[in-house]
FIFI-843806 format. One record per residue (C-alpha): residue number from 1; residue in three letters; x negated, y negated, z negated. Coordinates in Angstrom, 3 decimals, always signed. Layout:
  nr rest        x        y        z
 NUM  ala        X        Y        Z
...
END
This chain:
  nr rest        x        y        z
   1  unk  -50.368  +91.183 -150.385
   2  unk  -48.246  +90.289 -147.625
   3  unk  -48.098  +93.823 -146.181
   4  unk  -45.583  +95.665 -147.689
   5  unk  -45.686  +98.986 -145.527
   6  unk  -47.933 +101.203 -145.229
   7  unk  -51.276  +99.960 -142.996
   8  unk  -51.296 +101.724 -139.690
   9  unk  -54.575 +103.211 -139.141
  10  unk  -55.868 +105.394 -135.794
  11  unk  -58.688 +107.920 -136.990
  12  unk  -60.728 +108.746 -133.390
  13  unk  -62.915 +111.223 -134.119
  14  unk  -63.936 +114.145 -132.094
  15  unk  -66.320 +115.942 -134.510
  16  unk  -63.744 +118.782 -136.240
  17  unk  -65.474 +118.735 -139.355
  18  unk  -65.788 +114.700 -139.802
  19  unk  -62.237 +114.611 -138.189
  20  unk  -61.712 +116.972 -141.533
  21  unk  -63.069 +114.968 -143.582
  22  unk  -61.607 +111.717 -142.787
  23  unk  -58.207 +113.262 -143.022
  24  unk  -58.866 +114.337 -146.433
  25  unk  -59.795 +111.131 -147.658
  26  unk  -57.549 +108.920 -145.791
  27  unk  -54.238 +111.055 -146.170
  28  unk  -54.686 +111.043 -150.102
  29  unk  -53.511 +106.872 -149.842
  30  unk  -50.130 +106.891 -149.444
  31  unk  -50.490 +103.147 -148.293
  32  unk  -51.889 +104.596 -145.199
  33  unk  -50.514 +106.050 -142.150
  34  unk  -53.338 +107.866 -140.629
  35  unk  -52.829 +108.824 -136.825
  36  unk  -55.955 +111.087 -134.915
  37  unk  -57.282 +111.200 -131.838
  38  unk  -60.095 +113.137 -130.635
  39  unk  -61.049 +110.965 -127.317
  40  unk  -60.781 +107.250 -126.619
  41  unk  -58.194 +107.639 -124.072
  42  unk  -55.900 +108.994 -126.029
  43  unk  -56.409 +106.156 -128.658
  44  unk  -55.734 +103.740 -125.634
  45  unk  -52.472 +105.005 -125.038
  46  unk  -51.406 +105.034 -128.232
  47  unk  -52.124 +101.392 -128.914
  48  unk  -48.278 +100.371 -127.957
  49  unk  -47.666 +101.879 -131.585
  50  unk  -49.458  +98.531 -132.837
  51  unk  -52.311 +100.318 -135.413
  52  unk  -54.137  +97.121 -137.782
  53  unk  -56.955  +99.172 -138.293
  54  unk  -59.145 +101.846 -136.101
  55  unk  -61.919 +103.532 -137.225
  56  unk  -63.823 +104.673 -133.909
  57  unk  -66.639 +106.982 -133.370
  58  unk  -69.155 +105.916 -131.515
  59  unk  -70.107 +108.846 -129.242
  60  unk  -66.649 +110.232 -127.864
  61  unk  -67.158 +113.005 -124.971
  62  unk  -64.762 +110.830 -122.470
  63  unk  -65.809 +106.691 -123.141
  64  unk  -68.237 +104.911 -124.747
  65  unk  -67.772 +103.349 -127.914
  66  unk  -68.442  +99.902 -126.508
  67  unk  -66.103 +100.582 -123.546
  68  unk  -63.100 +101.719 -126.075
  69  unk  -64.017  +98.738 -128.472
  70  unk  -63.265  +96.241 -125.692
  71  unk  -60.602  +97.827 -124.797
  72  unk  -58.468  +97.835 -127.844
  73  unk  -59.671  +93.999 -128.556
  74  unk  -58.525  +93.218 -125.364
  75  unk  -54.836  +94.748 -126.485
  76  unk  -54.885  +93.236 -129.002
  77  unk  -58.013  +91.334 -130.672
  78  unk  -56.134  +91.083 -134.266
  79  unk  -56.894  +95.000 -134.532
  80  unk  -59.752  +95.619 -137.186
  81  unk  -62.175  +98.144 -135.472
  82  unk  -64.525 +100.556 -137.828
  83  unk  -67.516 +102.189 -136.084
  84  unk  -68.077 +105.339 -138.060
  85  unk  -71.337 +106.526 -135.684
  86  unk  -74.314 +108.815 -136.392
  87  unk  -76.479 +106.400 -135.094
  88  unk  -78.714 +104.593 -137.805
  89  unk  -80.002 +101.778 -134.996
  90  unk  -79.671  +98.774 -136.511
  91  unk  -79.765  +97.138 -133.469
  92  unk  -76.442  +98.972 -131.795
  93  unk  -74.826  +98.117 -135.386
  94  unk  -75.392  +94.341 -134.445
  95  unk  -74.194  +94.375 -130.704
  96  unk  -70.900  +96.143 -131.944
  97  unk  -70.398  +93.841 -134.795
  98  unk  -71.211  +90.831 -132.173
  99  unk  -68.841  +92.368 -129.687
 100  unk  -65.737  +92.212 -131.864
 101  unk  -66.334  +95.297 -134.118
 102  unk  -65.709  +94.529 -137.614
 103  unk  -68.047  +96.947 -139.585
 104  unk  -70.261  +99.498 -138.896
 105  unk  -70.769 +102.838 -141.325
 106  unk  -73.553 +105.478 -140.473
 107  unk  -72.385 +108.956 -141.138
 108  unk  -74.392 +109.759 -144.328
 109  unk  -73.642 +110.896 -147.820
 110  unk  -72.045 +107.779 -148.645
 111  unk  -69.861 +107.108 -145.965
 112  unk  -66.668 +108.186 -147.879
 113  unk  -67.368 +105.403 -150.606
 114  unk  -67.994 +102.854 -147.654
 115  unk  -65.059 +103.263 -145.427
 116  unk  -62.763 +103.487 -148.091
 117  unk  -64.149 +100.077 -149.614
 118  unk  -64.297  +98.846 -145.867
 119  unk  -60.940  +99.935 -145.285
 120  unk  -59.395  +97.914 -148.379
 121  unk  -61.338  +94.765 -146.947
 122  unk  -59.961  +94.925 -143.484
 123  unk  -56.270  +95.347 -144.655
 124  unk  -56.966  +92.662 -146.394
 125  unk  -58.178  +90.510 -143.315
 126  unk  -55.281  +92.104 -141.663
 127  unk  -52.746  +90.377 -144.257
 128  unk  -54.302  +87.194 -144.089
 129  unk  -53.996  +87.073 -140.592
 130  unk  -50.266  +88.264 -140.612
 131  unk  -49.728  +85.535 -143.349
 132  unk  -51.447  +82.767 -141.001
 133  unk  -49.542  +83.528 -138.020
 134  unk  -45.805  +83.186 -139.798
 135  unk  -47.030  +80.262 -141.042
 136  unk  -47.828  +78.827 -137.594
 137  unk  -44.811  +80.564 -136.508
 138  unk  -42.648  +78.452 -139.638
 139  unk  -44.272  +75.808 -138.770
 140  unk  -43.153  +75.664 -134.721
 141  unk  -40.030  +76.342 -135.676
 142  unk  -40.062  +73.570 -138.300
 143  unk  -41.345  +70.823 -135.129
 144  unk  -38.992  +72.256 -132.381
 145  unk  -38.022  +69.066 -130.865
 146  unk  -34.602  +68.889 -131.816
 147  unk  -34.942  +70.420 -135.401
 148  unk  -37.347  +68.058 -136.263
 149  unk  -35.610  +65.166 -134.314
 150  unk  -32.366  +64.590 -135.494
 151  unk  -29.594  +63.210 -132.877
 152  unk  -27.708  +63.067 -129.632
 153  unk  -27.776  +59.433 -128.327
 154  unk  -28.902  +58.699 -124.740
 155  unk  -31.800  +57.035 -126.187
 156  unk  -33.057  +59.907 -128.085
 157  unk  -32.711  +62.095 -125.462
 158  unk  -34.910  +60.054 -123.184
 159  unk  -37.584  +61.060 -126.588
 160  unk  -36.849  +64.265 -125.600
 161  unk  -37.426  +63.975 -122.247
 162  unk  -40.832  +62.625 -122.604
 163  unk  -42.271  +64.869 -125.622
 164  unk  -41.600  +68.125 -123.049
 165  unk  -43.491  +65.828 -120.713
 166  unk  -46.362  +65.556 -122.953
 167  unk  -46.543  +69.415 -124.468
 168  unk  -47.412  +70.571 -121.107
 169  unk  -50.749  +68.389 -120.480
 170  unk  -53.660  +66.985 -122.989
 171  unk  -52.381  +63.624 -122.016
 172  unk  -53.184  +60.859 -124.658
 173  unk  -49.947  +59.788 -125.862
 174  unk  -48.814  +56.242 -127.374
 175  unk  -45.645  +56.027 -129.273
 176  unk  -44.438  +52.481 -130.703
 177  unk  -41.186  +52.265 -132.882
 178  unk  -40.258  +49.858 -135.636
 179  unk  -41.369  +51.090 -139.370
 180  unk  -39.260  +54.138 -139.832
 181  unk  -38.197  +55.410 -136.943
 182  unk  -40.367  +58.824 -136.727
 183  unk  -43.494  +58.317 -135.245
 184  unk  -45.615  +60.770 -137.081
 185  unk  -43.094  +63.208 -137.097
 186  unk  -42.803  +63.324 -132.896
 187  unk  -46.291  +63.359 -133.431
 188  unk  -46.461  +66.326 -135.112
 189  unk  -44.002  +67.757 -132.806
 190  unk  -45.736  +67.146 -129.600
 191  unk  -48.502  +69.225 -131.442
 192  unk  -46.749  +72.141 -132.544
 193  unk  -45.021  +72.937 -129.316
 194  unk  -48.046  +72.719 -127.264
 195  unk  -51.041  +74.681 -126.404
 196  unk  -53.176  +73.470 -129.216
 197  unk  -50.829  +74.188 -132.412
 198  unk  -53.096  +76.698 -133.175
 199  unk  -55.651  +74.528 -134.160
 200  unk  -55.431  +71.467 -136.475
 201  unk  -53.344  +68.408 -137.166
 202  unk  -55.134  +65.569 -138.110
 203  unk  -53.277  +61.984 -139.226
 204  unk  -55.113  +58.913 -140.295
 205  unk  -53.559  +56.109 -141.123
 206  unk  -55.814  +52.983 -140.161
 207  unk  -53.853  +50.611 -142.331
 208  unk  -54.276  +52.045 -145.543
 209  unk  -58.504  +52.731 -145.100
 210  unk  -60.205  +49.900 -145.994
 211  unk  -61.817  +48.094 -143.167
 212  unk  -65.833  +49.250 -144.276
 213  unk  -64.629  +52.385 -144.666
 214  unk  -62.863  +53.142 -141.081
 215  unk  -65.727  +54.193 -139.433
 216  unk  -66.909  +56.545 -142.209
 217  unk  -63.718  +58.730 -142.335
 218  unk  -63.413  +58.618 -138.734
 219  unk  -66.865  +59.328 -137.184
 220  unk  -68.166  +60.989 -140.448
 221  unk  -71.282  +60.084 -142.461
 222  unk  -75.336  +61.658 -143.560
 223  unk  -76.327  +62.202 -146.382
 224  unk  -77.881  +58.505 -147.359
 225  unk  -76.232  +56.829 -144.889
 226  unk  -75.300  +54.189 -147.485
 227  unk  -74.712  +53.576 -150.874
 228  unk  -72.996  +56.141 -152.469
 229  unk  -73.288  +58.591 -149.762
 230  unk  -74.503  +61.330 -151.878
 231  unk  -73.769  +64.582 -149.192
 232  unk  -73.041  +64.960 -145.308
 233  unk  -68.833  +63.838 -144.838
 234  unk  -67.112  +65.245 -141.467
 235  unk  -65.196  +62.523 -139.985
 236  unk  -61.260  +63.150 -138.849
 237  unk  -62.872  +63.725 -135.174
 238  unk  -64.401  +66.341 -136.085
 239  unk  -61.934  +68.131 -138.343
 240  unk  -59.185  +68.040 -135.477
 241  unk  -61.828  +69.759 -132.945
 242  unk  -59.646  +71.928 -130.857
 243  unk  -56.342  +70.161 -132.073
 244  unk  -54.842  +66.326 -131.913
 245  unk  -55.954  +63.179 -133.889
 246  unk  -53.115  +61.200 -134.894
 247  unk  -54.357  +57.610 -134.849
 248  unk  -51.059  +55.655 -137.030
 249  unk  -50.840  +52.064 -136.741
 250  unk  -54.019  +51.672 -134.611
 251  unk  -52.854  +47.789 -134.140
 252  unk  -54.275  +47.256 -137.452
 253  unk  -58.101  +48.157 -135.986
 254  unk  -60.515  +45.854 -136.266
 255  unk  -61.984  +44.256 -133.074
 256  unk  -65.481  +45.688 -133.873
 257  unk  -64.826  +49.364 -134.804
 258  unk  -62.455  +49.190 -131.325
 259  unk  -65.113  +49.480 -129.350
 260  unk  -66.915  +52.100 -130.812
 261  unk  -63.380  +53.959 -131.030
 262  unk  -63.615  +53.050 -127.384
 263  unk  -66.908  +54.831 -126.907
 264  unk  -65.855  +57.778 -128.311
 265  unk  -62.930  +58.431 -126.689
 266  unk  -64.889  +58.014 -123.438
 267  unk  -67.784  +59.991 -123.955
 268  unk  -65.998  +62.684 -126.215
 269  unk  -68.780  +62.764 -128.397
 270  unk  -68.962  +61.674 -132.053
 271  unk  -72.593  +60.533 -134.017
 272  unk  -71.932  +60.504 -137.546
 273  unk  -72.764  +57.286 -139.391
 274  unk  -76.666  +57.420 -140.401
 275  unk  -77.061  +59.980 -137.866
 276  unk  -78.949  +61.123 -134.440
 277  unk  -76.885  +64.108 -133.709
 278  unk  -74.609  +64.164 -130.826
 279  unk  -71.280  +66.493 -131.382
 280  unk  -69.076  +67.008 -128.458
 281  unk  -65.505  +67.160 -129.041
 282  unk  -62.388  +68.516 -127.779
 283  unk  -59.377  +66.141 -129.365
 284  unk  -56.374  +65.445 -127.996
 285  unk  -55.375  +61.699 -128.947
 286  unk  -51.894  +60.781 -129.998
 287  unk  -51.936  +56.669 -131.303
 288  unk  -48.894  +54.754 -132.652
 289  unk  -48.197  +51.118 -133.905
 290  unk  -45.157  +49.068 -134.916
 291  unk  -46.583  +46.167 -133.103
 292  unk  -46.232  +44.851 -129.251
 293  unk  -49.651  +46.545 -128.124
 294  unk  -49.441  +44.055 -125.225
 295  unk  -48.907  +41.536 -126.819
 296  unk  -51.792  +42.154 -129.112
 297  unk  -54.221  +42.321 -126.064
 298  unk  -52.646  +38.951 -124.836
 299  unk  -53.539  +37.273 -127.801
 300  unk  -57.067  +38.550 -127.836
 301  unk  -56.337  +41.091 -131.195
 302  unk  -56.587  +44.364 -129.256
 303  unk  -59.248  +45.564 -126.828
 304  unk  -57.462  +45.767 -123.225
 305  unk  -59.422  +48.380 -122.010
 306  unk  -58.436  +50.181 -125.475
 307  unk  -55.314  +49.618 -124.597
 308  unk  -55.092  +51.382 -121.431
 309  unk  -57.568  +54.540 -122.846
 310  unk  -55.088  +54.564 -125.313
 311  unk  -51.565  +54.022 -123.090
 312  unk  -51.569  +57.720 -121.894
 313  unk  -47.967  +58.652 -121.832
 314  unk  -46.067  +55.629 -123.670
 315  unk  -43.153  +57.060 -125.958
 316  unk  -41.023  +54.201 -127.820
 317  unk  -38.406  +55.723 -130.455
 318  unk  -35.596  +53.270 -130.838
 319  unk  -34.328  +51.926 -133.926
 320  unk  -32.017  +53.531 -136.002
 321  unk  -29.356  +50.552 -135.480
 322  unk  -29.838  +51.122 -131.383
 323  unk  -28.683  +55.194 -132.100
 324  unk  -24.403  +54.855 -132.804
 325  unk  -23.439  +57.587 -133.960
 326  unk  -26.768  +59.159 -134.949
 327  unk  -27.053  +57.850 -137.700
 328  unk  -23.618  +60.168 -139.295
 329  unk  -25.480  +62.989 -137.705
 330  unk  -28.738  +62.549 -139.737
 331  unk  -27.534  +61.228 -142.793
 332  unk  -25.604  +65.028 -142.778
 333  unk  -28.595  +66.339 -141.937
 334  unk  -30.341  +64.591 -144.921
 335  unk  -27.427  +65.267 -147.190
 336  unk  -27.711  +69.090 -146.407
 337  unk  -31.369  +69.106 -147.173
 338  unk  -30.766  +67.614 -150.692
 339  unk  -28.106  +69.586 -151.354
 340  unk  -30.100  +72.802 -150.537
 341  unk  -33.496  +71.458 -152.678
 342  unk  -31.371  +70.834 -155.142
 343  unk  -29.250  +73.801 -155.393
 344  unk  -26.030  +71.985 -155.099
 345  unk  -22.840  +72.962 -153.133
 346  unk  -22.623  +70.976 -149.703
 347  unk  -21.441  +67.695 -149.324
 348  unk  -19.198  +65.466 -147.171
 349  unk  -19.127  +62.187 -146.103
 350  unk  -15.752  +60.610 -145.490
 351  unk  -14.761  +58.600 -142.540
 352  unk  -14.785  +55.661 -144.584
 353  unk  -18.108  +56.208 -145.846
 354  unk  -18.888  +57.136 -142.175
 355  unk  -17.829  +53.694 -141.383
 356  unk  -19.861  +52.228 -143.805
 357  unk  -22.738  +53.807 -142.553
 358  unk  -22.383  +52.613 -139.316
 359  unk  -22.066  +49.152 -140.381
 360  unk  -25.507  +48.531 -141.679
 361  unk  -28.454  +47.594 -139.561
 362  unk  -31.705  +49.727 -141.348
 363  unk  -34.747  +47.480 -141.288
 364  unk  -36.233  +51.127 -142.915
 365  unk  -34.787  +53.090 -140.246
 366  unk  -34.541  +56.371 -140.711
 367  unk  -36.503  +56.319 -144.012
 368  unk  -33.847  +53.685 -145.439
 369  unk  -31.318  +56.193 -144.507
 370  unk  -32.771  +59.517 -146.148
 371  unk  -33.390  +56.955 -149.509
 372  unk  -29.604  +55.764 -149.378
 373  unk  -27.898  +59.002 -148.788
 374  unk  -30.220  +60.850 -151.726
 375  unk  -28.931  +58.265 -153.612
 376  unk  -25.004  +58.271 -152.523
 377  unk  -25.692  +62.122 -153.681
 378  unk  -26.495  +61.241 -157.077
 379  unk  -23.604  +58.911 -157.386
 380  unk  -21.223  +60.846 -156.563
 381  unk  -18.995  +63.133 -158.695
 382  unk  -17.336  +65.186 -156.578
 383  unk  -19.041  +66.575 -153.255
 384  unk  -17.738  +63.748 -151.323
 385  unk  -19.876  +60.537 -150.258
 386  unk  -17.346  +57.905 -150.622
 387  unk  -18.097  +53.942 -149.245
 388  unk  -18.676  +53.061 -153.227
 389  unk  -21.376  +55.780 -153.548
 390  unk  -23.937  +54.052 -151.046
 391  unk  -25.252  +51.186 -151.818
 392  unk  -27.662  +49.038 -149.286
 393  unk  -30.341  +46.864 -149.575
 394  unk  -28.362  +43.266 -149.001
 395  unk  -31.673  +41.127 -148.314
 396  unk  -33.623  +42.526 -146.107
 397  unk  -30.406  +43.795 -144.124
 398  unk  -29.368  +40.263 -143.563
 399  unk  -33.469  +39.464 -142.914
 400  unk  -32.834  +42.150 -140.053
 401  unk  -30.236  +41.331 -138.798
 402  unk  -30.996  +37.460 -138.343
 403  unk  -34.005  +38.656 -136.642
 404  unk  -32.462  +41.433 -133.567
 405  unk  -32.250  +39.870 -130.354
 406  unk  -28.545  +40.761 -129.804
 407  unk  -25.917  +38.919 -127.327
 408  unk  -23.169  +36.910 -129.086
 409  unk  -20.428  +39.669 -128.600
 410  unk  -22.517  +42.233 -130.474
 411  unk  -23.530  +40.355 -133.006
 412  unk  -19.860  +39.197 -133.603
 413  unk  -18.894  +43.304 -133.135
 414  unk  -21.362  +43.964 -136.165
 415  unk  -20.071  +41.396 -137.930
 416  unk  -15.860  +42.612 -137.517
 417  unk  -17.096  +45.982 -138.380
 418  unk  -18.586  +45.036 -141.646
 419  unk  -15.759  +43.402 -142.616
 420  unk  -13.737  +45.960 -141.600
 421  unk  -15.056  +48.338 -143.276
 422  unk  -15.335  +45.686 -146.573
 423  unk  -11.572  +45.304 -146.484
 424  unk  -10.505  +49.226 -145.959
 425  unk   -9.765  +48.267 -142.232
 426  unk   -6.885  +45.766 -143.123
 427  unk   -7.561  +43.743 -139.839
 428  unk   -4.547  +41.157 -140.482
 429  unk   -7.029  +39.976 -143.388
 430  unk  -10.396  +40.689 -141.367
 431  unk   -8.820  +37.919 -138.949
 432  unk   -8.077  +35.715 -141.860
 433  unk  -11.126  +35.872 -143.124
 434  unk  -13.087  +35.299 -139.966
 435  unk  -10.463  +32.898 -138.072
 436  unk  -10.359  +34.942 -135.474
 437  unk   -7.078  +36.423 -133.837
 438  unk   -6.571  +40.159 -134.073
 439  unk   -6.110  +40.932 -130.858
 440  unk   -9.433  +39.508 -130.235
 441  unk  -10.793  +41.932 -133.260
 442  unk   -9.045  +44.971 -131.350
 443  unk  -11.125  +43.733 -128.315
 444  unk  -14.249  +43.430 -129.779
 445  unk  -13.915  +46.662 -130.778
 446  unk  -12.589  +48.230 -127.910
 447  unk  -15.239  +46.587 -125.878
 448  unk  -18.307  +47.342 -127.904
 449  unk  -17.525  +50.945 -128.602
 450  unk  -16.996  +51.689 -124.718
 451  unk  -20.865  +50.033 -124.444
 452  unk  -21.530  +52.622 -127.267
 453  unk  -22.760  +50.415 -129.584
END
């Protein structure tokens, strides 16, 4: 049980004898802590002491039971409220219980039995809902922007800039950013630092569904609705109610099911496949794609008027190779993290691995980069990541590269600093190598660095 001390419990009872009684039977638990009150006022102003469980009479001489039950909800509504009452009206039991209340005992011969049992059940509920609230605590903690977000580049701050922009409103939000670079994960963070991170998180990925099943998992199905649809399925809409859909590499949509994503997103209303019923919705929208969205609509592969329902507040994450020196920071970051999973003493990275680092150009992003440090880890044999412990992907570097829309002085900057870092910084045989004079080398260098590239 997640409660480890003892369950604070307010007895208010006015009735000596009952009040007797209840004492005797509480006080014997020495899990409880059993405070009494004889009016409802006095229970009121003793609710700062933060009781999980009241058991309340329902005729006091100074309030009504109602009035005192609303009361403490309104304190706090996490407080499990008992009516212990005389009353036998079954239909007072049900307007407390609908008000908030969460049982109701009559005062008969086995009420001892009852609130006992009722008590165990409620500090039971009570633990749950501690548990679920440190969870959602963790879990805000885990998304705070820049715990989750690795980095202190100009062009991740701009992120930064934007995600506060987007916790404070329902605003859809688009992010775009090359394979890699984050996207769910900002996602997720926009989420759990706004209003609705009490409420679910829901990611599809709308590549990896197969096209004639899209609108199945995403609208939801009847029973019969086709082949094989043996019971009733709730669609992702549905299960984020109150929370955000995350819509991942909505580029890959097909042209038909757009507009009936369309439809939805304008009416706020869902009708399950094979169905008649009309369910509202409350779901904030968050979509992402690797491709040129714009592009897509110019070329007649994306609905424009998507597009714009879609556009909201546009976030683009930049590619690992566009961060400088963010990518030491997170692969330290990443290198901490496997060092604590794996109970291992920290690591270092040297400057020369540092170097190396820096050198490559991540067609994975940020993904590449958590896969090549794990690795460098693994290689090494003493605690330091040294430039012959990581080992990149050659290929589809070079594929990468060729393919960045760079000016001539960067690319030939990327190019020294390979070398450089290839030949242990020996730049009199860098400039051999490349037929290039060093002085020009020092101003590459000098020059590219001051862009902070």
């Amino acid at each position: 049980m997640y409660e480890k001390d003892p369950v604070k419990i307010f007895v208010v009872e006015d009735d000596p004898a009952y009040n007797k009684f209840l004492r005797y039977v509480l006080e014997l638990n020495p899990d409880f802590d059993v405070e009494f009150f004889t009016t409802g006022k006095s229970c009121l102003q003793n609710l700062y002491k933060n009781p999980s469980i009241v058991t309340l009479d329902y005729s006091l001489p100074d309030m009504a039971g109602e009035q005192i039950l609303k009361e403490i909800l309104a304190v706090n509504p996490d407080i499990q409220v008992i009516i212990v009452s005389a009353q036998e009206k079954i239909s007072t039991a049900v307007d407390l219980m609908l008000a908030g209340a969460y049982y109701y005992i009559p005062k008969d011969t086995e009420a001892k039995d009852r609130l006992l049992y009722t008590i165990k059940n409620a500090r039971e509920k009570v633990s749950q809902i501690k548990e679920i609230s440190q969870l959602k605590k963790e879990i805000s903690e885990k998304y705070e922007f820049e715990k989750s977000i690795i980095g202190t580049s100009v062009s991740i701050r701009k992120v930064f800039d934007l995600m506060e922009k987007a916790v404070k409103t329902n605003i859809s939000v688009s992010i775009t950013g090359e394979t890699g670079t984050g996207k769910e994960l900002v996602a997720k963070a926009i989420h759990y630092n706004s209003k609705r991170k009490g409420k679910p998180f829901v990611a599809v990925n709308i590549a990896a569904i197969p096209k004639d099943l899209i609108e199945s998992e995403l609208f939801g199905h009847e029973k019969g609705a086709f082949t094989g649809a043996i019971t009733r399925r709730v669609g992702k809409f549905e299960e984020a109610d109150g929370g955000t859909l995350f819509l991942d590499e909505i580029g890959e949509m097909d042209l038909n099911l757009q507009a009936k994503l369309l439809r939805v997103l304008q009416e706020r209303e869902v009708v399950r496949v094979g169905g008649n019923q009309v369910i509202k919705l409350d779901v904030r929208i968050i979509a992402a794609t690797h491709r040129d969205l714009a592009l897509e609509v110019k070329e007649g592969r994306f609905r424009e008027d998507l597009y714009y329902r879609l556009l909201g507040l546009p976030i683009h994450l930049p590619p690992l190779r566009d961060r400088g020196s963010d990518v030491v920071v997170i692969a330290k970051h990443f290198l901490d993290h496997f060092a604590k999973e794996n109970n291992l003493p920290k690591f270092k990275i040297t400057p020369e691995a540092q170097e190396k680092l820096m050198s490559h150009t991540y067609p994975g992003n940020i993904r590449e980069l958590k896969s090549i440090i794990e690795l460098s880890a693994v290689m090494t044999d003493d605690q330091q990541v040294k430039p012959s412990d990581i080992t990149f992907n050659t290929s589809k570097s070079i594929e990468s590269f060729l393919n960045q829309e760079m000016k001539m002085e960067e690319y030939m900057f990327r190019i020294i600093r390979h070398y450089l870092n290839k030949y242990d910084n020996d730049v009199l045989e860098v400039a051999r190598i490349l037929d290039i004079g060093k002085s020009s080398i020092y101003r590459y260098l000098k020059d590219m660095e001051a862009a902070g590239i």
